[in-house]
C-alpha positions in Angstrom: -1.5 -46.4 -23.6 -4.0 -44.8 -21.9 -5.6 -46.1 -18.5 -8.9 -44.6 -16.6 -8.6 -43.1 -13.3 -11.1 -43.1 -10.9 -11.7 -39.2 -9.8 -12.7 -38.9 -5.9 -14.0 -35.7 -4.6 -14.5 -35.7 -0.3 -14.0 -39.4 -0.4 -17.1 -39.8 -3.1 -16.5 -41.5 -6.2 -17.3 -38.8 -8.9 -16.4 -40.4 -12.0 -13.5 -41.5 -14.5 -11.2 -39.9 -16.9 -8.1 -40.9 -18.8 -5.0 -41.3 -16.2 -3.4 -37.5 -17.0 -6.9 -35.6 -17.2 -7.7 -37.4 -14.1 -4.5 -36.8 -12.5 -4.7 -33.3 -13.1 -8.4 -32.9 -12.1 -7.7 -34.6 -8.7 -4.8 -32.2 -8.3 -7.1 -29.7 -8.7 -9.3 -30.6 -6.3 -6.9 -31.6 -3.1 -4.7 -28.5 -3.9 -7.7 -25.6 -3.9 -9.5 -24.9 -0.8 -12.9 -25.0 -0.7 -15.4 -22.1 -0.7 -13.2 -20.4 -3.5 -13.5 -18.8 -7.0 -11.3 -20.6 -9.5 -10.1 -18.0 -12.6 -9.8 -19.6 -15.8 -6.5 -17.5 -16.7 -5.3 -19.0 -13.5 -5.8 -22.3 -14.3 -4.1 -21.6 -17.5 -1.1 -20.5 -15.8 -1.2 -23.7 -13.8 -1.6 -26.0 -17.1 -5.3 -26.1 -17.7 -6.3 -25.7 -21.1 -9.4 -24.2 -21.9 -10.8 -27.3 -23.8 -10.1 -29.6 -20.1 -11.9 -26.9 -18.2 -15.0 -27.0 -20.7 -14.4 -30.8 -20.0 -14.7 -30.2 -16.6 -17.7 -28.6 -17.0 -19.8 -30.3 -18.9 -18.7 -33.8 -16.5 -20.2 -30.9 -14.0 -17.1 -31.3 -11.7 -16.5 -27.5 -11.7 -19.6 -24.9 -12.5 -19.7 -21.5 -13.9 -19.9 -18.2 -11.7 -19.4 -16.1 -14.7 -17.1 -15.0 -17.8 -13.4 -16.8 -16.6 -14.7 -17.5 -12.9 -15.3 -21.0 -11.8 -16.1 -23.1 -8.7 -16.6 -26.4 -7.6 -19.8 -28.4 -8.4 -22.1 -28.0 -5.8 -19.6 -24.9 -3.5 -20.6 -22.7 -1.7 -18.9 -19.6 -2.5 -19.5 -15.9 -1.0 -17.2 -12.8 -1.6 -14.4 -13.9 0.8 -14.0 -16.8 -1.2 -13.5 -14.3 -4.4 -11.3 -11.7 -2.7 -9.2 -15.0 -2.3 -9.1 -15.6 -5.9 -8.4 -11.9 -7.0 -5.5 -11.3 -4.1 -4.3 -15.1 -4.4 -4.4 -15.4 -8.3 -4.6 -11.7 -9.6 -2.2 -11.2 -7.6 -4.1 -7.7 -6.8 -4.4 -5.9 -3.2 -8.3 -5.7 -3.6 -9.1 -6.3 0.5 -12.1 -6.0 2.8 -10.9 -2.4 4.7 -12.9 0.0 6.7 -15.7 -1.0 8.5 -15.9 -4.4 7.0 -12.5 -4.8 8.1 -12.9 -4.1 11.9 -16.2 -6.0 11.8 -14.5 -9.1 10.5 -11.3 -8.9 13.1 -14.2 -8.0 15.8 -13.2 -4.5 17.0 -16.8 -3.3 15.7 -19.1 -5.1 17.8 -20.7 -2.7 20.0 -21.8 -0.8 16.8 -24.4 -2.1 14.7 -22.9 -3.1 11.4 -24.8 -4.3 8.3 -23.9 -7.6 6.9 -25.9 -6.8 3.7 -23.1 -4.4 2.9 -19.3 -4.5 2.7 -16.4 -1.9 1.7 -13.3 -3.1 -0.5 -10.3 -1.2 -1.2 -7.4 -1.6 -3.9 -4.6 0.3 -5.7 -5.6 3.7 -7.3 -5.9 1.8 -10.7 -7.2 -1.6 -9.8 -11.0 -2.3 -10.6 -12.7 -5.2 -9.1 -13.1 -7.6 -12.0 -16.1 -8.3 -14.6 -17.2 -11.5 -13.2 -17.2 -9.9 -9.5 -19.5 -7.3 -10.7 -22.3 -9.2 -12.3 -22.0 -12.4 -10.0 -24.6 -12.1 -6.6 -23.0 -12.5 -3.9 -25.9 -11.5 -1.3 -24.2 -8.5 0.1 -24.6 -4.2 -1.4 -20.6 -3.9 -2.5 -19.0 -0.7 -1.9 -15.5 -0.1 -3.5 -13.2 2.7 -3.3 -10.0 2.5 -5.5 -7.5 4.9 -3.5 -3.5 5.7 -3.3 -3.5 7.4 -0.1 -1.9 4.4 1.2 0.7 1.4 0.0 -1.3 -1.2 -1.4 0.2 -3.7 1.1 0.9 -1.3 3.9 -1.0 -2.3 7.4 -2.7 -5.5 5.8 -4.0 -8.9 8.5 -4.3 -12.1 7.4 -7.3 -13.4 8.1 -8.0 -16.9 8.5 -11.0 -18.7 7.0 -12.0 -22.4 7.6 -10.2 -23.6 4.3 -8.7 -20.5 3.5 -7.4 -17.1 4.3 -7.5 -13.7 2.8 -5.8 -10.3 3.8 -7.6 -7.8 5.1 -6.8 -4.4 6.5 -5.8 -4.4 10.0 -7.2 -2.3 12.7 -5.1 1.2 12.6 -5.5 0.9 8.4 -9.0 0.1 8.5 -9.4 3.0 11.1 -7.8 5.1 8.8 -9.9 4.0 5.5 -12.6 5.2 7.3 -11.4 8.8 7.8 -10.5 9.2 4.0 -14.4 8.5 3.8 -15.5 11.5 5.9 -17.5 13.2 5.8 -19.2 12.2 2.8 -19.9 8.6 3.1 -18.7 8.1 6.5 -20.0 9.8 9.6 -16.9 11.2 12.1 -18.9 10.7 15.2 -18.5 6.9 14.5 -15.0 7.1 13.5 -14.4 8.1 17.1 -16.7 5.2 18.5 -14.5 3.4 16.4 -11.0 4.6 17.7 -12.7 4.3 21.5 -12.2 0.5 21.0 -8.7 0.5 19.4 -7.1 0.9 22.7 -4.7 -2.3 21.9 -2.9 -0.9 18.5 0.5 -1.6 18.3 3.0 1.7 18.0 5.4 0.6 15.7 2.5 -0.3 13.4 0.5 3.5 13.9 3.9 4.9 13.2 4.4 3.6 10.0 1.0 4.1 8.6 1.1 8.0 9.7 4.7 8.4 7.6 3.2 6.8 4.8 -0.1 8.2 4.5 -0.4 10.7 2.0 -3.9 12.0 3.1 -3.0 15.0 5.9 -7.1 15.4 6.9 -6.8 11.4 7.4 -3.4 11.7 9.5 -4.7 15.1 11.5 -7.9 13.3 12.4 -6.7 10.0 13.2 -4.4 11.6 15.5 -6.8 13.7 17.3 -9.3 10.7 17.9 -6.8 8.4 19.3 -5.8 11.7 21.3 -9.3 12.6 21.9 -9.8 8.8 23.5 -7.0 9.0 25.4 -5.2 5.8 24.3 -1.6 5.0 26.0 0.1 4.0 22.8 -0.1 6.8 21.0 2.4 8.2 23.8 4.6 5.9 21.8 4.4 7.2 18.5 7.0 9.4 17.4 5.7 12.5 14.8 8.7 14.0 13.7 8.9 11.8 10.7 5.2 12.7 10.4 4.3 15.1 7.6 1.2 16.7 8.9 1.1 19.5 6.5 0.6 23.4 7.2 -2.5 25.4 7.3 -5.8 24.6 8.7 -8.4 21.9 7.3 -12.0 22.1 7.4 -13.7 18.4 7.8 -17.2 20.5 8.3 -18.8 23.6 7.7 -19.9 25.3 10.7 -17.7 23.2 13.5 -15.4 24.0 16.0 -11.9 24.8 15.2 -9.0 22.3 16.7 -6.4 24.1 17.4 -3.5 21.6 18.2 -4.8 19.4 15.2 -5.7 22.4 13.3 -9.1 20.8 11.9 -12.6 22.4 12.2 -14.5 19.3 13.5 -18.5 18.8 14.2 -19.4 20.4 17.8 -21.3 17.1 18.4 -17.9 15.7 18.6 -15.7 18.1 20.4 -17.7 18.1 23.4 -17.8 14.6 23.8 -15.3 14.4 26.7 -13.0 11.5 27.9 -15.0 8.6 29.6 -14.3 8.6 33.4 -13.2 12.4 33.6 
């Protein structure tokens, strides 16, 4: 026999169903935070045919944000609340890195930083997913699908008002940035940026730098943190640190590093330690 079930969203009476599509539907609802992308192959997974989610659909409790990407009626959703669904459900190690990154876990805020733009990472053969792509999320998206790192290596948790996503922490983000240079990321600021990283923890440093596979990233990352005269990197032990052989050039026409073995902008070599 089959009974109908009041649905409730928030405390609101939504509508009925039949007791097990109701059941399910308010599962749904008190289980998922708010603010986040729901994936139809997810759903799946979790028991959620694709006839119950057209259901829900047309009963406009859940709304469309594109080819297998739902929401809630009504949510408001921005691109934090879709990296949750493609690290949480994908299962992929898609994160906000970079700049974005130390923006968000506020080690940028002396520098001016765009909110109309923000850099992902992932796994050298992860792409960001259709229904990310074409959906408008209000911000420029720049992604960079790399393997100089772990996937997982030197990634935060960062924790949203219903939710929370990983993002790179300070030394990785640091460190994304440097791959970047010097063609879509100016040095100079990469050393404004390791001015205010004066707090990182050692042991963390240490085991990004033996398994980076980038030697510019590792050489220059080094020399900044060196350059700004921060007290843990006393602490970091480089004989488990491959830092290659032979010399790099990061730009033509610069000034040759000898210690670091990097030719580096002028600009930057002859901005001295604050205080000395």
């Amino acid at each position: 026999m089959s009974f109908l079930l009041a649905v409730v969203w928030n405390g609101i009476y939504i509508g009925t169903m039949s007791t097990n599509k109701g059941s399910k539907l308010n599962h749904l609802l008190t289980t998922q935070p708010h603010g986040v992308v729901l994936l139809s192959s997810w759903l799946k997974k979790q028991g959620y045919s694709l006839d119950l989610l057209k259901r829900y659909k047309s009963s406009n409790w859940l709304e469309s944000m594109g080819s297998g990407a739902l929401k809630r009626q009504g949510d408001s959703v921005d691109y934090e609340g879709a990296i949750f669904a493609i690290q949480k459900q994908s299962g992929l190690s898609i994160h906000a890195g970079g700049k974005t990154a130390l923006f968000l876990l506020g080690k940028s805020h002396y520098l001016e930083f765009s909110t109309k733009k923000v850099t992902l990472f992932g796994a050298q053969n992860e792409k960001l997913p259709a229904w990310f792509k074409k959906y408008a999320w209000g911000v420029k998206v720049d992604y960079h699908a790399l393997k100089f790192l772990p996937p997982h290596a030197g990634l935060v948790e960062l924790e949203r008002s219903s939710f929370s996503i990983k993002v790179s922490g300070a030394a990785r983000a640091l460190m994304e940035c440097l791959y970047l240079v010097p063609k879509s990321q100016d040095l100079l600021e990469c050393y404004e940026l390791m001015e205010g990283l004066n707090n990182l923890r050692p042991d963390s440093v240490q085991q990004l730098l033996e398994e980076c596979r980038s030697i510019k990233v590792k050489r220059l990352f080094l020399f900044l943190a060196n350059k700004a005269g921060h007290d843990w990197l006393q602490y970091v032990n480089l004989d488990n640190v491959n830092l290659g052989s032979g010399k790099r050039s990061i730009v033509r026409h610069g000034v040759f590093d000898s210690k670091y073995q990097i030719t580096i902008p002028k600009e930057l070599e002859e901005r001295g330690l604050q205080g000395l």
